[in-house]
C-alpha positions as CSV (number, residue, x, y, z in Angstrom):
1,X,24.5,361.7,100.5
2,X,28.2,363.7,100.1
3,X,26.4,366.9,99.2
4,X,24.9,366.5,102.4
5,X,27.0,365.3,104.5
6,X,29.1,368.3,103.7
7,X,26.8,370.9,104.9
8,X,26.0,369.0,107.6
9,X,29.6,369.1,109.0
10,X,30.7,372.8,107.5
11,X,30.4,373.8,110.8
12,X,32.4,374.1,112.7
13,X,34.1,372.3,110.1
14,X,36.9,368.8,109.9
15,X,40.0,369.6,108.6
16,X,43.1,367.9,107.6
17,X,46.6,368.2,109.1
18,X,47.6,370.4,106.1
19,X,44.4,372.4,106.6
20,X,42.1,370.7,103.8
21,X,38.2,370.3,104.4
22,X,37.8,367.2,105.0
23,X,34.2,367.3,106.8
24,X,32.4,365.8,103.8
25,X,34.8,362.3,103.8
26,X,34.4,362.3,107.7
27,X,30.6,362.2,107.3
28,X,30.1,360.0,104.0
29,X,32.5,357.6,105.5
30,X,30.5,357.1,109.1
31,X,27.2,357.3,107.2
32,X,28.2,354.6,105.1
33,X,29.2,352.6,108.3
34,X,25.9,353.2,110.0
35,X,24.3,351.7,107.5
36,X,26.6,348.6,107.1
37,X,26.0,348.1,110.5
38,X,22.3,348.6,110.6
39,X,21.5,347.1,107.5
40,X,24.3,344.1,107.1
41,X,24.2,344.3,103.2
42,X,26.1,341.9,101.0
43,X,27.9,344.8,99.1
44,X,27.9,348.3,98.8
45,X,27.7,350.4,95.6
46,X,28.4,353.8,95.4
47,X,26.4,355.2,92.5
48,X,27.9,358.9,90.9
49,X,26.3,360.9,88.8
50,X,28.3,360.7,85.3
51,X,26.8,364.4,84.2
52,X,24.5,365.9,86.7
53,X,22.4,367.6,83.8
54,X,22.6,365.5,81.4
55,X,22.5,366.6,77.8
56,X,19.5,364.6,76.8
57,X,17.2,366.3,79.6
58,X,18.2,369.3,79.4
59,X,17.4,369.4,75.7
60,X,13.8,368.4,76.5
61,X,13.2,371.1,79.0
62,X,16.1,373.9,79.0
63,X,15.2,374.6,83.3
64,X,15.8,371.4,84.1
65,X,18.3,371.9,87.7
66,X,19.2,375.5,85.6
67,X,18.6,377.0,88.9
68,X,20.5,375.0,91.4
69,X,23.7,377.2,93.2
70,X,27.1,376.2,91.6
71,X,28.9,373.3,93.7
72,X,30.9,375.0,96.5
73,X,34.9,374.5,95.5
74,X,35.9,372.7,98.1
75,X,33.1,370.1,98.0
76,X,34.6,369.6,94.7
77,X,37.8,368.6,96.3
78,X,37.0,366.4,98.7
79,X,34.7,364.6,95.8
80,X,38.2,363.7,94.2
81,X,39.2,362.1,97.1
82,X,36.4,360.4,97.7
83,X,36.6,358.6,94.8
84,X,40.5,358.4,95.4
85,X,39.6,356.8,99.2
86,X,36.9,354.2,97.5
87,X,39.1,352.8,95.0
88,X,41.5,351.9,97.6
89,X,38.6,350.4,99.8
90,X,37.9,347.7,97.1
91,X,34.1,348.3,97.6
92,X,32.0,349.0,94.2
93,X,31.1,351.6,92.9
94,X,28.9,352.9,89.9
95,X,28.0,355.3,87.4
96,X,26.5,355.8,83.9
97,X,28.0,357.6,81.2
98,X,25.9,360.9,80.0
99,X,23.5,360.5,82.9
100,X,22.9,360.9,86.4
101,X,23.3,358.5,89.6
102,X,19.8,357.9,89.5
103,X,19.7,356.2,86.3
104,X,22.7,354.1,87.1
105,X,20.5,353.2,90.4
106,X,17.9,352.3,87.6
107,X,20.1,350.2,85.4
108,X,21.3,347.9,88.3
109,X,17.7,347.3,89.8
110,X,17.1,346.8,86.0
111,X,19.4,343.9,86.1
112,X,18.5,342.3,89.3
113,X,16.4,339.2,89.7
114,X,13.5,338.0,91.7
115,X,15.9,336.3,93.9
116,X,17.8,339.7,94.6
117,X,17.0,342.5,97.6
118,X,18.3,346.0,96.8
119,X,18.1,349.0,99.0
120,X,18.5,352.0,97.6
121,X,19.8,354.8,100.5
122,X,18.5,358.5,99.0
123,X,17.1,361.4,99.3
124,X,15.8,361.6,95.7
125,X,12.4,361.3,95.5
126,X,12.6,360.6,91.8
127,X,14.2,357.0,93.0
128,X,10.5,355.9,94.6
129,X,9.7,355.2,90.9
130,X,12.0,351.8,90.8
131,X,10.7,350.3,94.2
132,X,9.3,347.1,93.4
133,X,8.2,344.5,96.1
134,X,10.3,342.2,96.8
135,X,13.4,343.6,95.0
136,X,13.7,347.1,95.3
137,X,13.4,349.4,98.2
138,X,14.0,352.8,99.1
139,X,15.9,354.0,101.9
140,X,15.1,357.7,102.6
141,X,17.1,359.9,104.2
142,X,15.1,361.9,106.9
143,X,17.8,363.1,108.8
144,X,21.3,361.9,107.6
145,X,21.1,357.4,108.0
146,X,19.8,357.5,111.4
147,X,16.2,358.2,110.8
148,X,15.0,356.4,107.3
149,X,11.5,356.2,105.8
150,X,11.1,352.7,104.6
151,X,9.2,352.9,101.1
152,X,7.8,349.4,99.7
153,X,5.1,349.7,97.5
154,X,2.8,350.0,100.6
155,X,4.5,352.2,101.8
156,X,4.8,354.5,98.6
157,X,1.5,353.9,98.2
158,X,0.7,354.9,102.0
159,X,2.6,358.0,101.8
160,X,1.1,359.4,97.7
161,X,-1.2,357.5,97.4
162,X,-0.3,356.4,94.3
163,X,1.6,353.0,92.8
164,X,5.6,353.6,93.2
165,X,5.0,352.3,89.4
166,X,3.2,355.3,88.1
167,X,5.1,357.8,90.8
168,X,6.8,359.3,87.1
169,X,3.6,360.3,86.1
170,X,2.1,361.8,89.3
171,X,5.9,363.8,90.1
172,X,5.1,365.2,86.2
173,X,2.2,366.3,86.6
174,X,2.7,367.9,90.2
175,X,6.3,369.0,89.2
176,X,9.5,369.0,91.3
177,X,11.0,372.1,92.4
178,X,14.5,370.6,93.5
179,X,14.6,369.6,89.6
180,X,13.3,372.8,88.1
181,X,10.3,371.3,86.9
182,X,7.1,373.4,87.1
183,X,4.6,370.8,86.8
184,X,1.1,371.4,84.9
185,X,0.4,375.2,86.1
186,X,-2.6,375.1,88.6
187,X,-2.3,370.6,89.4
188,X,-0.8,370.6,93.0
189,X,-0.4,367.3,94.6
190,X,-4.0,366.9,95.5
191,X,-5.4,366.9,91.8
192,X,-2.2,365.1,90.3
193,X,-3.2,362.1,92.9
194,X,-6.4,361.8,91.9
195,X,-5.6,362.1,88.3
196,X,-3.1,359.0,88.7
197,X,-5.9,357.2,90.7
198,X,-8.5,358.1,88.4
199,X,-6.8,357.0,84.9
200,X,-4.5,354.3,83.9
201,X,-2.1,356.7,82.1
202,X,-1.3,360.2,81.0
203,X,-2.6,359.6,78.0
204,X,-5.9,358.7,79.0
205,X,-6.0,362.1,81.0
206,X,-5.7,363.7,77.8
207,X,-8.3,361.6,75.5
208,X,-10.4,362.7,78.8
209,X,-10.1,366.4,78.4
210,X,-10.4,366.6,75.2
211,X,-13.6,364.5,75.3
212,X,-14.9,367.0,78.5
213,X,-14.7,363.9,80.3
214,X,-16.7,364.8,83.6
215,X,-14.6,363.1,85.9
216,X,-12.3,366.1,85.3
217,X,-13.2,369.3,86.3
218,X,-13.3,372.2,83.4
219,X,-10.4,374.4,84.7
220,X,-8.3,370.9,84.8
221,X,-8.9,370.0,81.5
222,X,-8.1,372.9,79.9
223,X,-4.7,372.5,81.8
224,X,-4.0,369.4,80.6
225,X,-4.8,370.2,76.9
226,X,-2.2,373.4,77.0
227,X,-0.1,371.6,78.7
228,X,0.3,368.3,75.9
229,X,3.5,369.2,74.9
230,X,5.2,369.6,78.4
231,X,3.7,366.6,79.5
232,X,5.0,364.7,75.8
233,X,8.4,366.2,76.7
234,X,8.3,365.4,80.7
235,X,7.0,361.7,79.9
236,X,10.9,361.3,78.4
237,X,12.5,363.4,80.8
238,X,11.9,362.4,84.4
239,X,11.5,358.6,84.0
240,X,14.6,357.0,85.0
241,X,16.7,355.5,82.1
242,X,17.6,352.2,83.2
243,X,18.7,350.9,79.6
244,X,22.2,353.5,80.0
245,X,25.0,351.2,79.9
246,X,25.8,350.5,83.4
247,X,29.4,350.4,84.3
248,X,30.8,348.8,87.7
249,X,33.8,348.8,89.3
250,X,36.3,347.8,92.0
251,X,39.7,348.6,93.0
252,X,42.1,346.4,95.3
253,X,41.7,346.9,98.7
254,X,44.8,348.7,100.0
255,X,45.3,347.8,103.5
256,X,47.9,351.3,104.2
257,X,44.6,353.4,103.4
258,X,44.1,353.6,106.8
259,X,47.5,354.8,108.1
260,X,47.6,357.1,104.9
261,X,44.3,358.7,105.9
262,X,45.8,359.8,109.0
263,X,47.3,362.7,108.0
264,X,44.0,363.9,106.0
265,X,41.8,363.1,109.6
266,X,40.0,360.0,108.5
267,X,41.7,357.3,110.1
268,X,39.0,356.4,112.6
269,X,36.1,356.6,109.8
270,X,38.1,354.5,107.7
271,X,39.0,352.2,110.7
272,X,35.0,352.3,112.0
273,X,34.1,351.1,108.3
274,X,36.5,348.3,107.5
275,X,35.7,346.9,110.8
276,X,31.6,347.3,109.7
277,X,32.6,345.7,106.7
278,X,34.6,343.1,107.7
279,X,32.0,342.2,110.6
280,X,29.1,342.1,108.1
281,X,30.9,339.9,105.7
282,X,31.6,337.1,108.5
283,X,27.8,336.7,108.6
């Protein structure tokens, strides 16, 4: 959500008093008060990736994000003061060491209860995989908070037509672009769904094939059957790891954030949110 609230205000651009970017904090800040006040949550956690390509993926498949443009400088910047800004808002916040957001996302749903309601607010499909009626839902980002897709499991199953547990399988066998991920060479999405609807796992696919199963057609099993080691190797790479250790913190609220913020620009996102916050807690 920062990565894309930056680009969305780089121009014509929020800057600081002593000329800083700032447009990334302007944006995260009001995006996260939208949704406090659309959504009236209990808490907020903001989830960072720990290592954006982490060690134990890319050692499984070498392309994994290889191809994604290096992270502009001064997004980098303002990422430091994000944190800076959180730790002074007393809200949580999340992350996993050696991993990505995501499987800090997967550790907490991990943890929660029946009793519990988590909404996940993303625009990584990879996340569809933990939705889980009535616990976990996904919050997709369409265009910045204001228009959301709303996945349950209906509504995963609605839009892929396949379970939101067995999504892992069906983004492995399609692939993901975003994630450098090629897929099985020649299964689009059309033939991965029906795969997933057809058999109860990825390794039934593959006792298929090699059997000439029928239900498969000739130029799909062969796929499959040169494909076995990708597909060993993409079975422990794109399920999320919810057993990383999950660590979760806080910081004191610091009540002079807001006149502090003034000089850097963000006094009236900071002022919008606390209010949010403060409104949805009195509920």
């Amino acid at each position: 959500m920062f990565y894309r609230s930056y680009f969305a205000m780089r121009e014509p651009g929020v800057f600081a008093k002593d000329g800083r970017s700032v447009g990334a904090l302007h944006g995260y800040l009001d995006m996260v008060t939208k949704l406090v006040v659309d959504r009236r949550p209990d808490e907020v956690v903001h989830v960072y990736d720990h290592d954006w390509r982490p060690t134990a993926r890319v050692d499984l498949y070498a392309g994994y994000k290889s191809e994604r443009p290096p992270e502009p400088e001064d997004l980098t910047i303002q990422f430091a003061m994000l944190r800076e800004i959180l730790d002074r808002t007393g809200m949580l916040q999340a992350q996993t060491e050696n991993w990505e957001a995501e499987d800090a996302i997967g550790a907490f749903c991990l943890e929660a209860t029946d009793d519990d309601r988590i909404e996940i607010v993303s625009g990584d499909r990879d996340l569809i995989q933990l939705v889980r009626d009535p616990v976990v839902t996904l919050l997709f980002t369409l265009r910045g908070v204001s228009e959301l897709g709303i996945y349950d499991e209906a509504g995963v199953l609605a839009k892929y037509g396949v379970p939101a547990d067995r999504y892992a399988e069906f983004a492995i066998l399609r692939g993901d672009p975003s994630d450098g991920l090629p897929g099985v060479r020649g299964v689009g999405e059309k033939t991965a769904r029906a795969l997933v609807q057809e058999f109860p796992s990825i390794d039934a696919m593959l006792e298929a094939a090699d059997a000439g199963d029928i239900l498969i057609k000739p130029g799909v099993r062969a796929k499959l059957v040169e494909s076995r080691g990708y597909l060993d190797d993409m079975r422990r790479l794109v399920p999320i790891n919810g057993e990383a250790p999950l660590s979760l913190w806080a910081g004191e609220r610091d009540e002079s954030l807001v006149e502090d913020a003034a000089e850097l620009g963000l006094k009236g996102p900071l002022q919008r949110l606390f209010a949010a916050l403060e409104s949805a807690r009195a509920e």
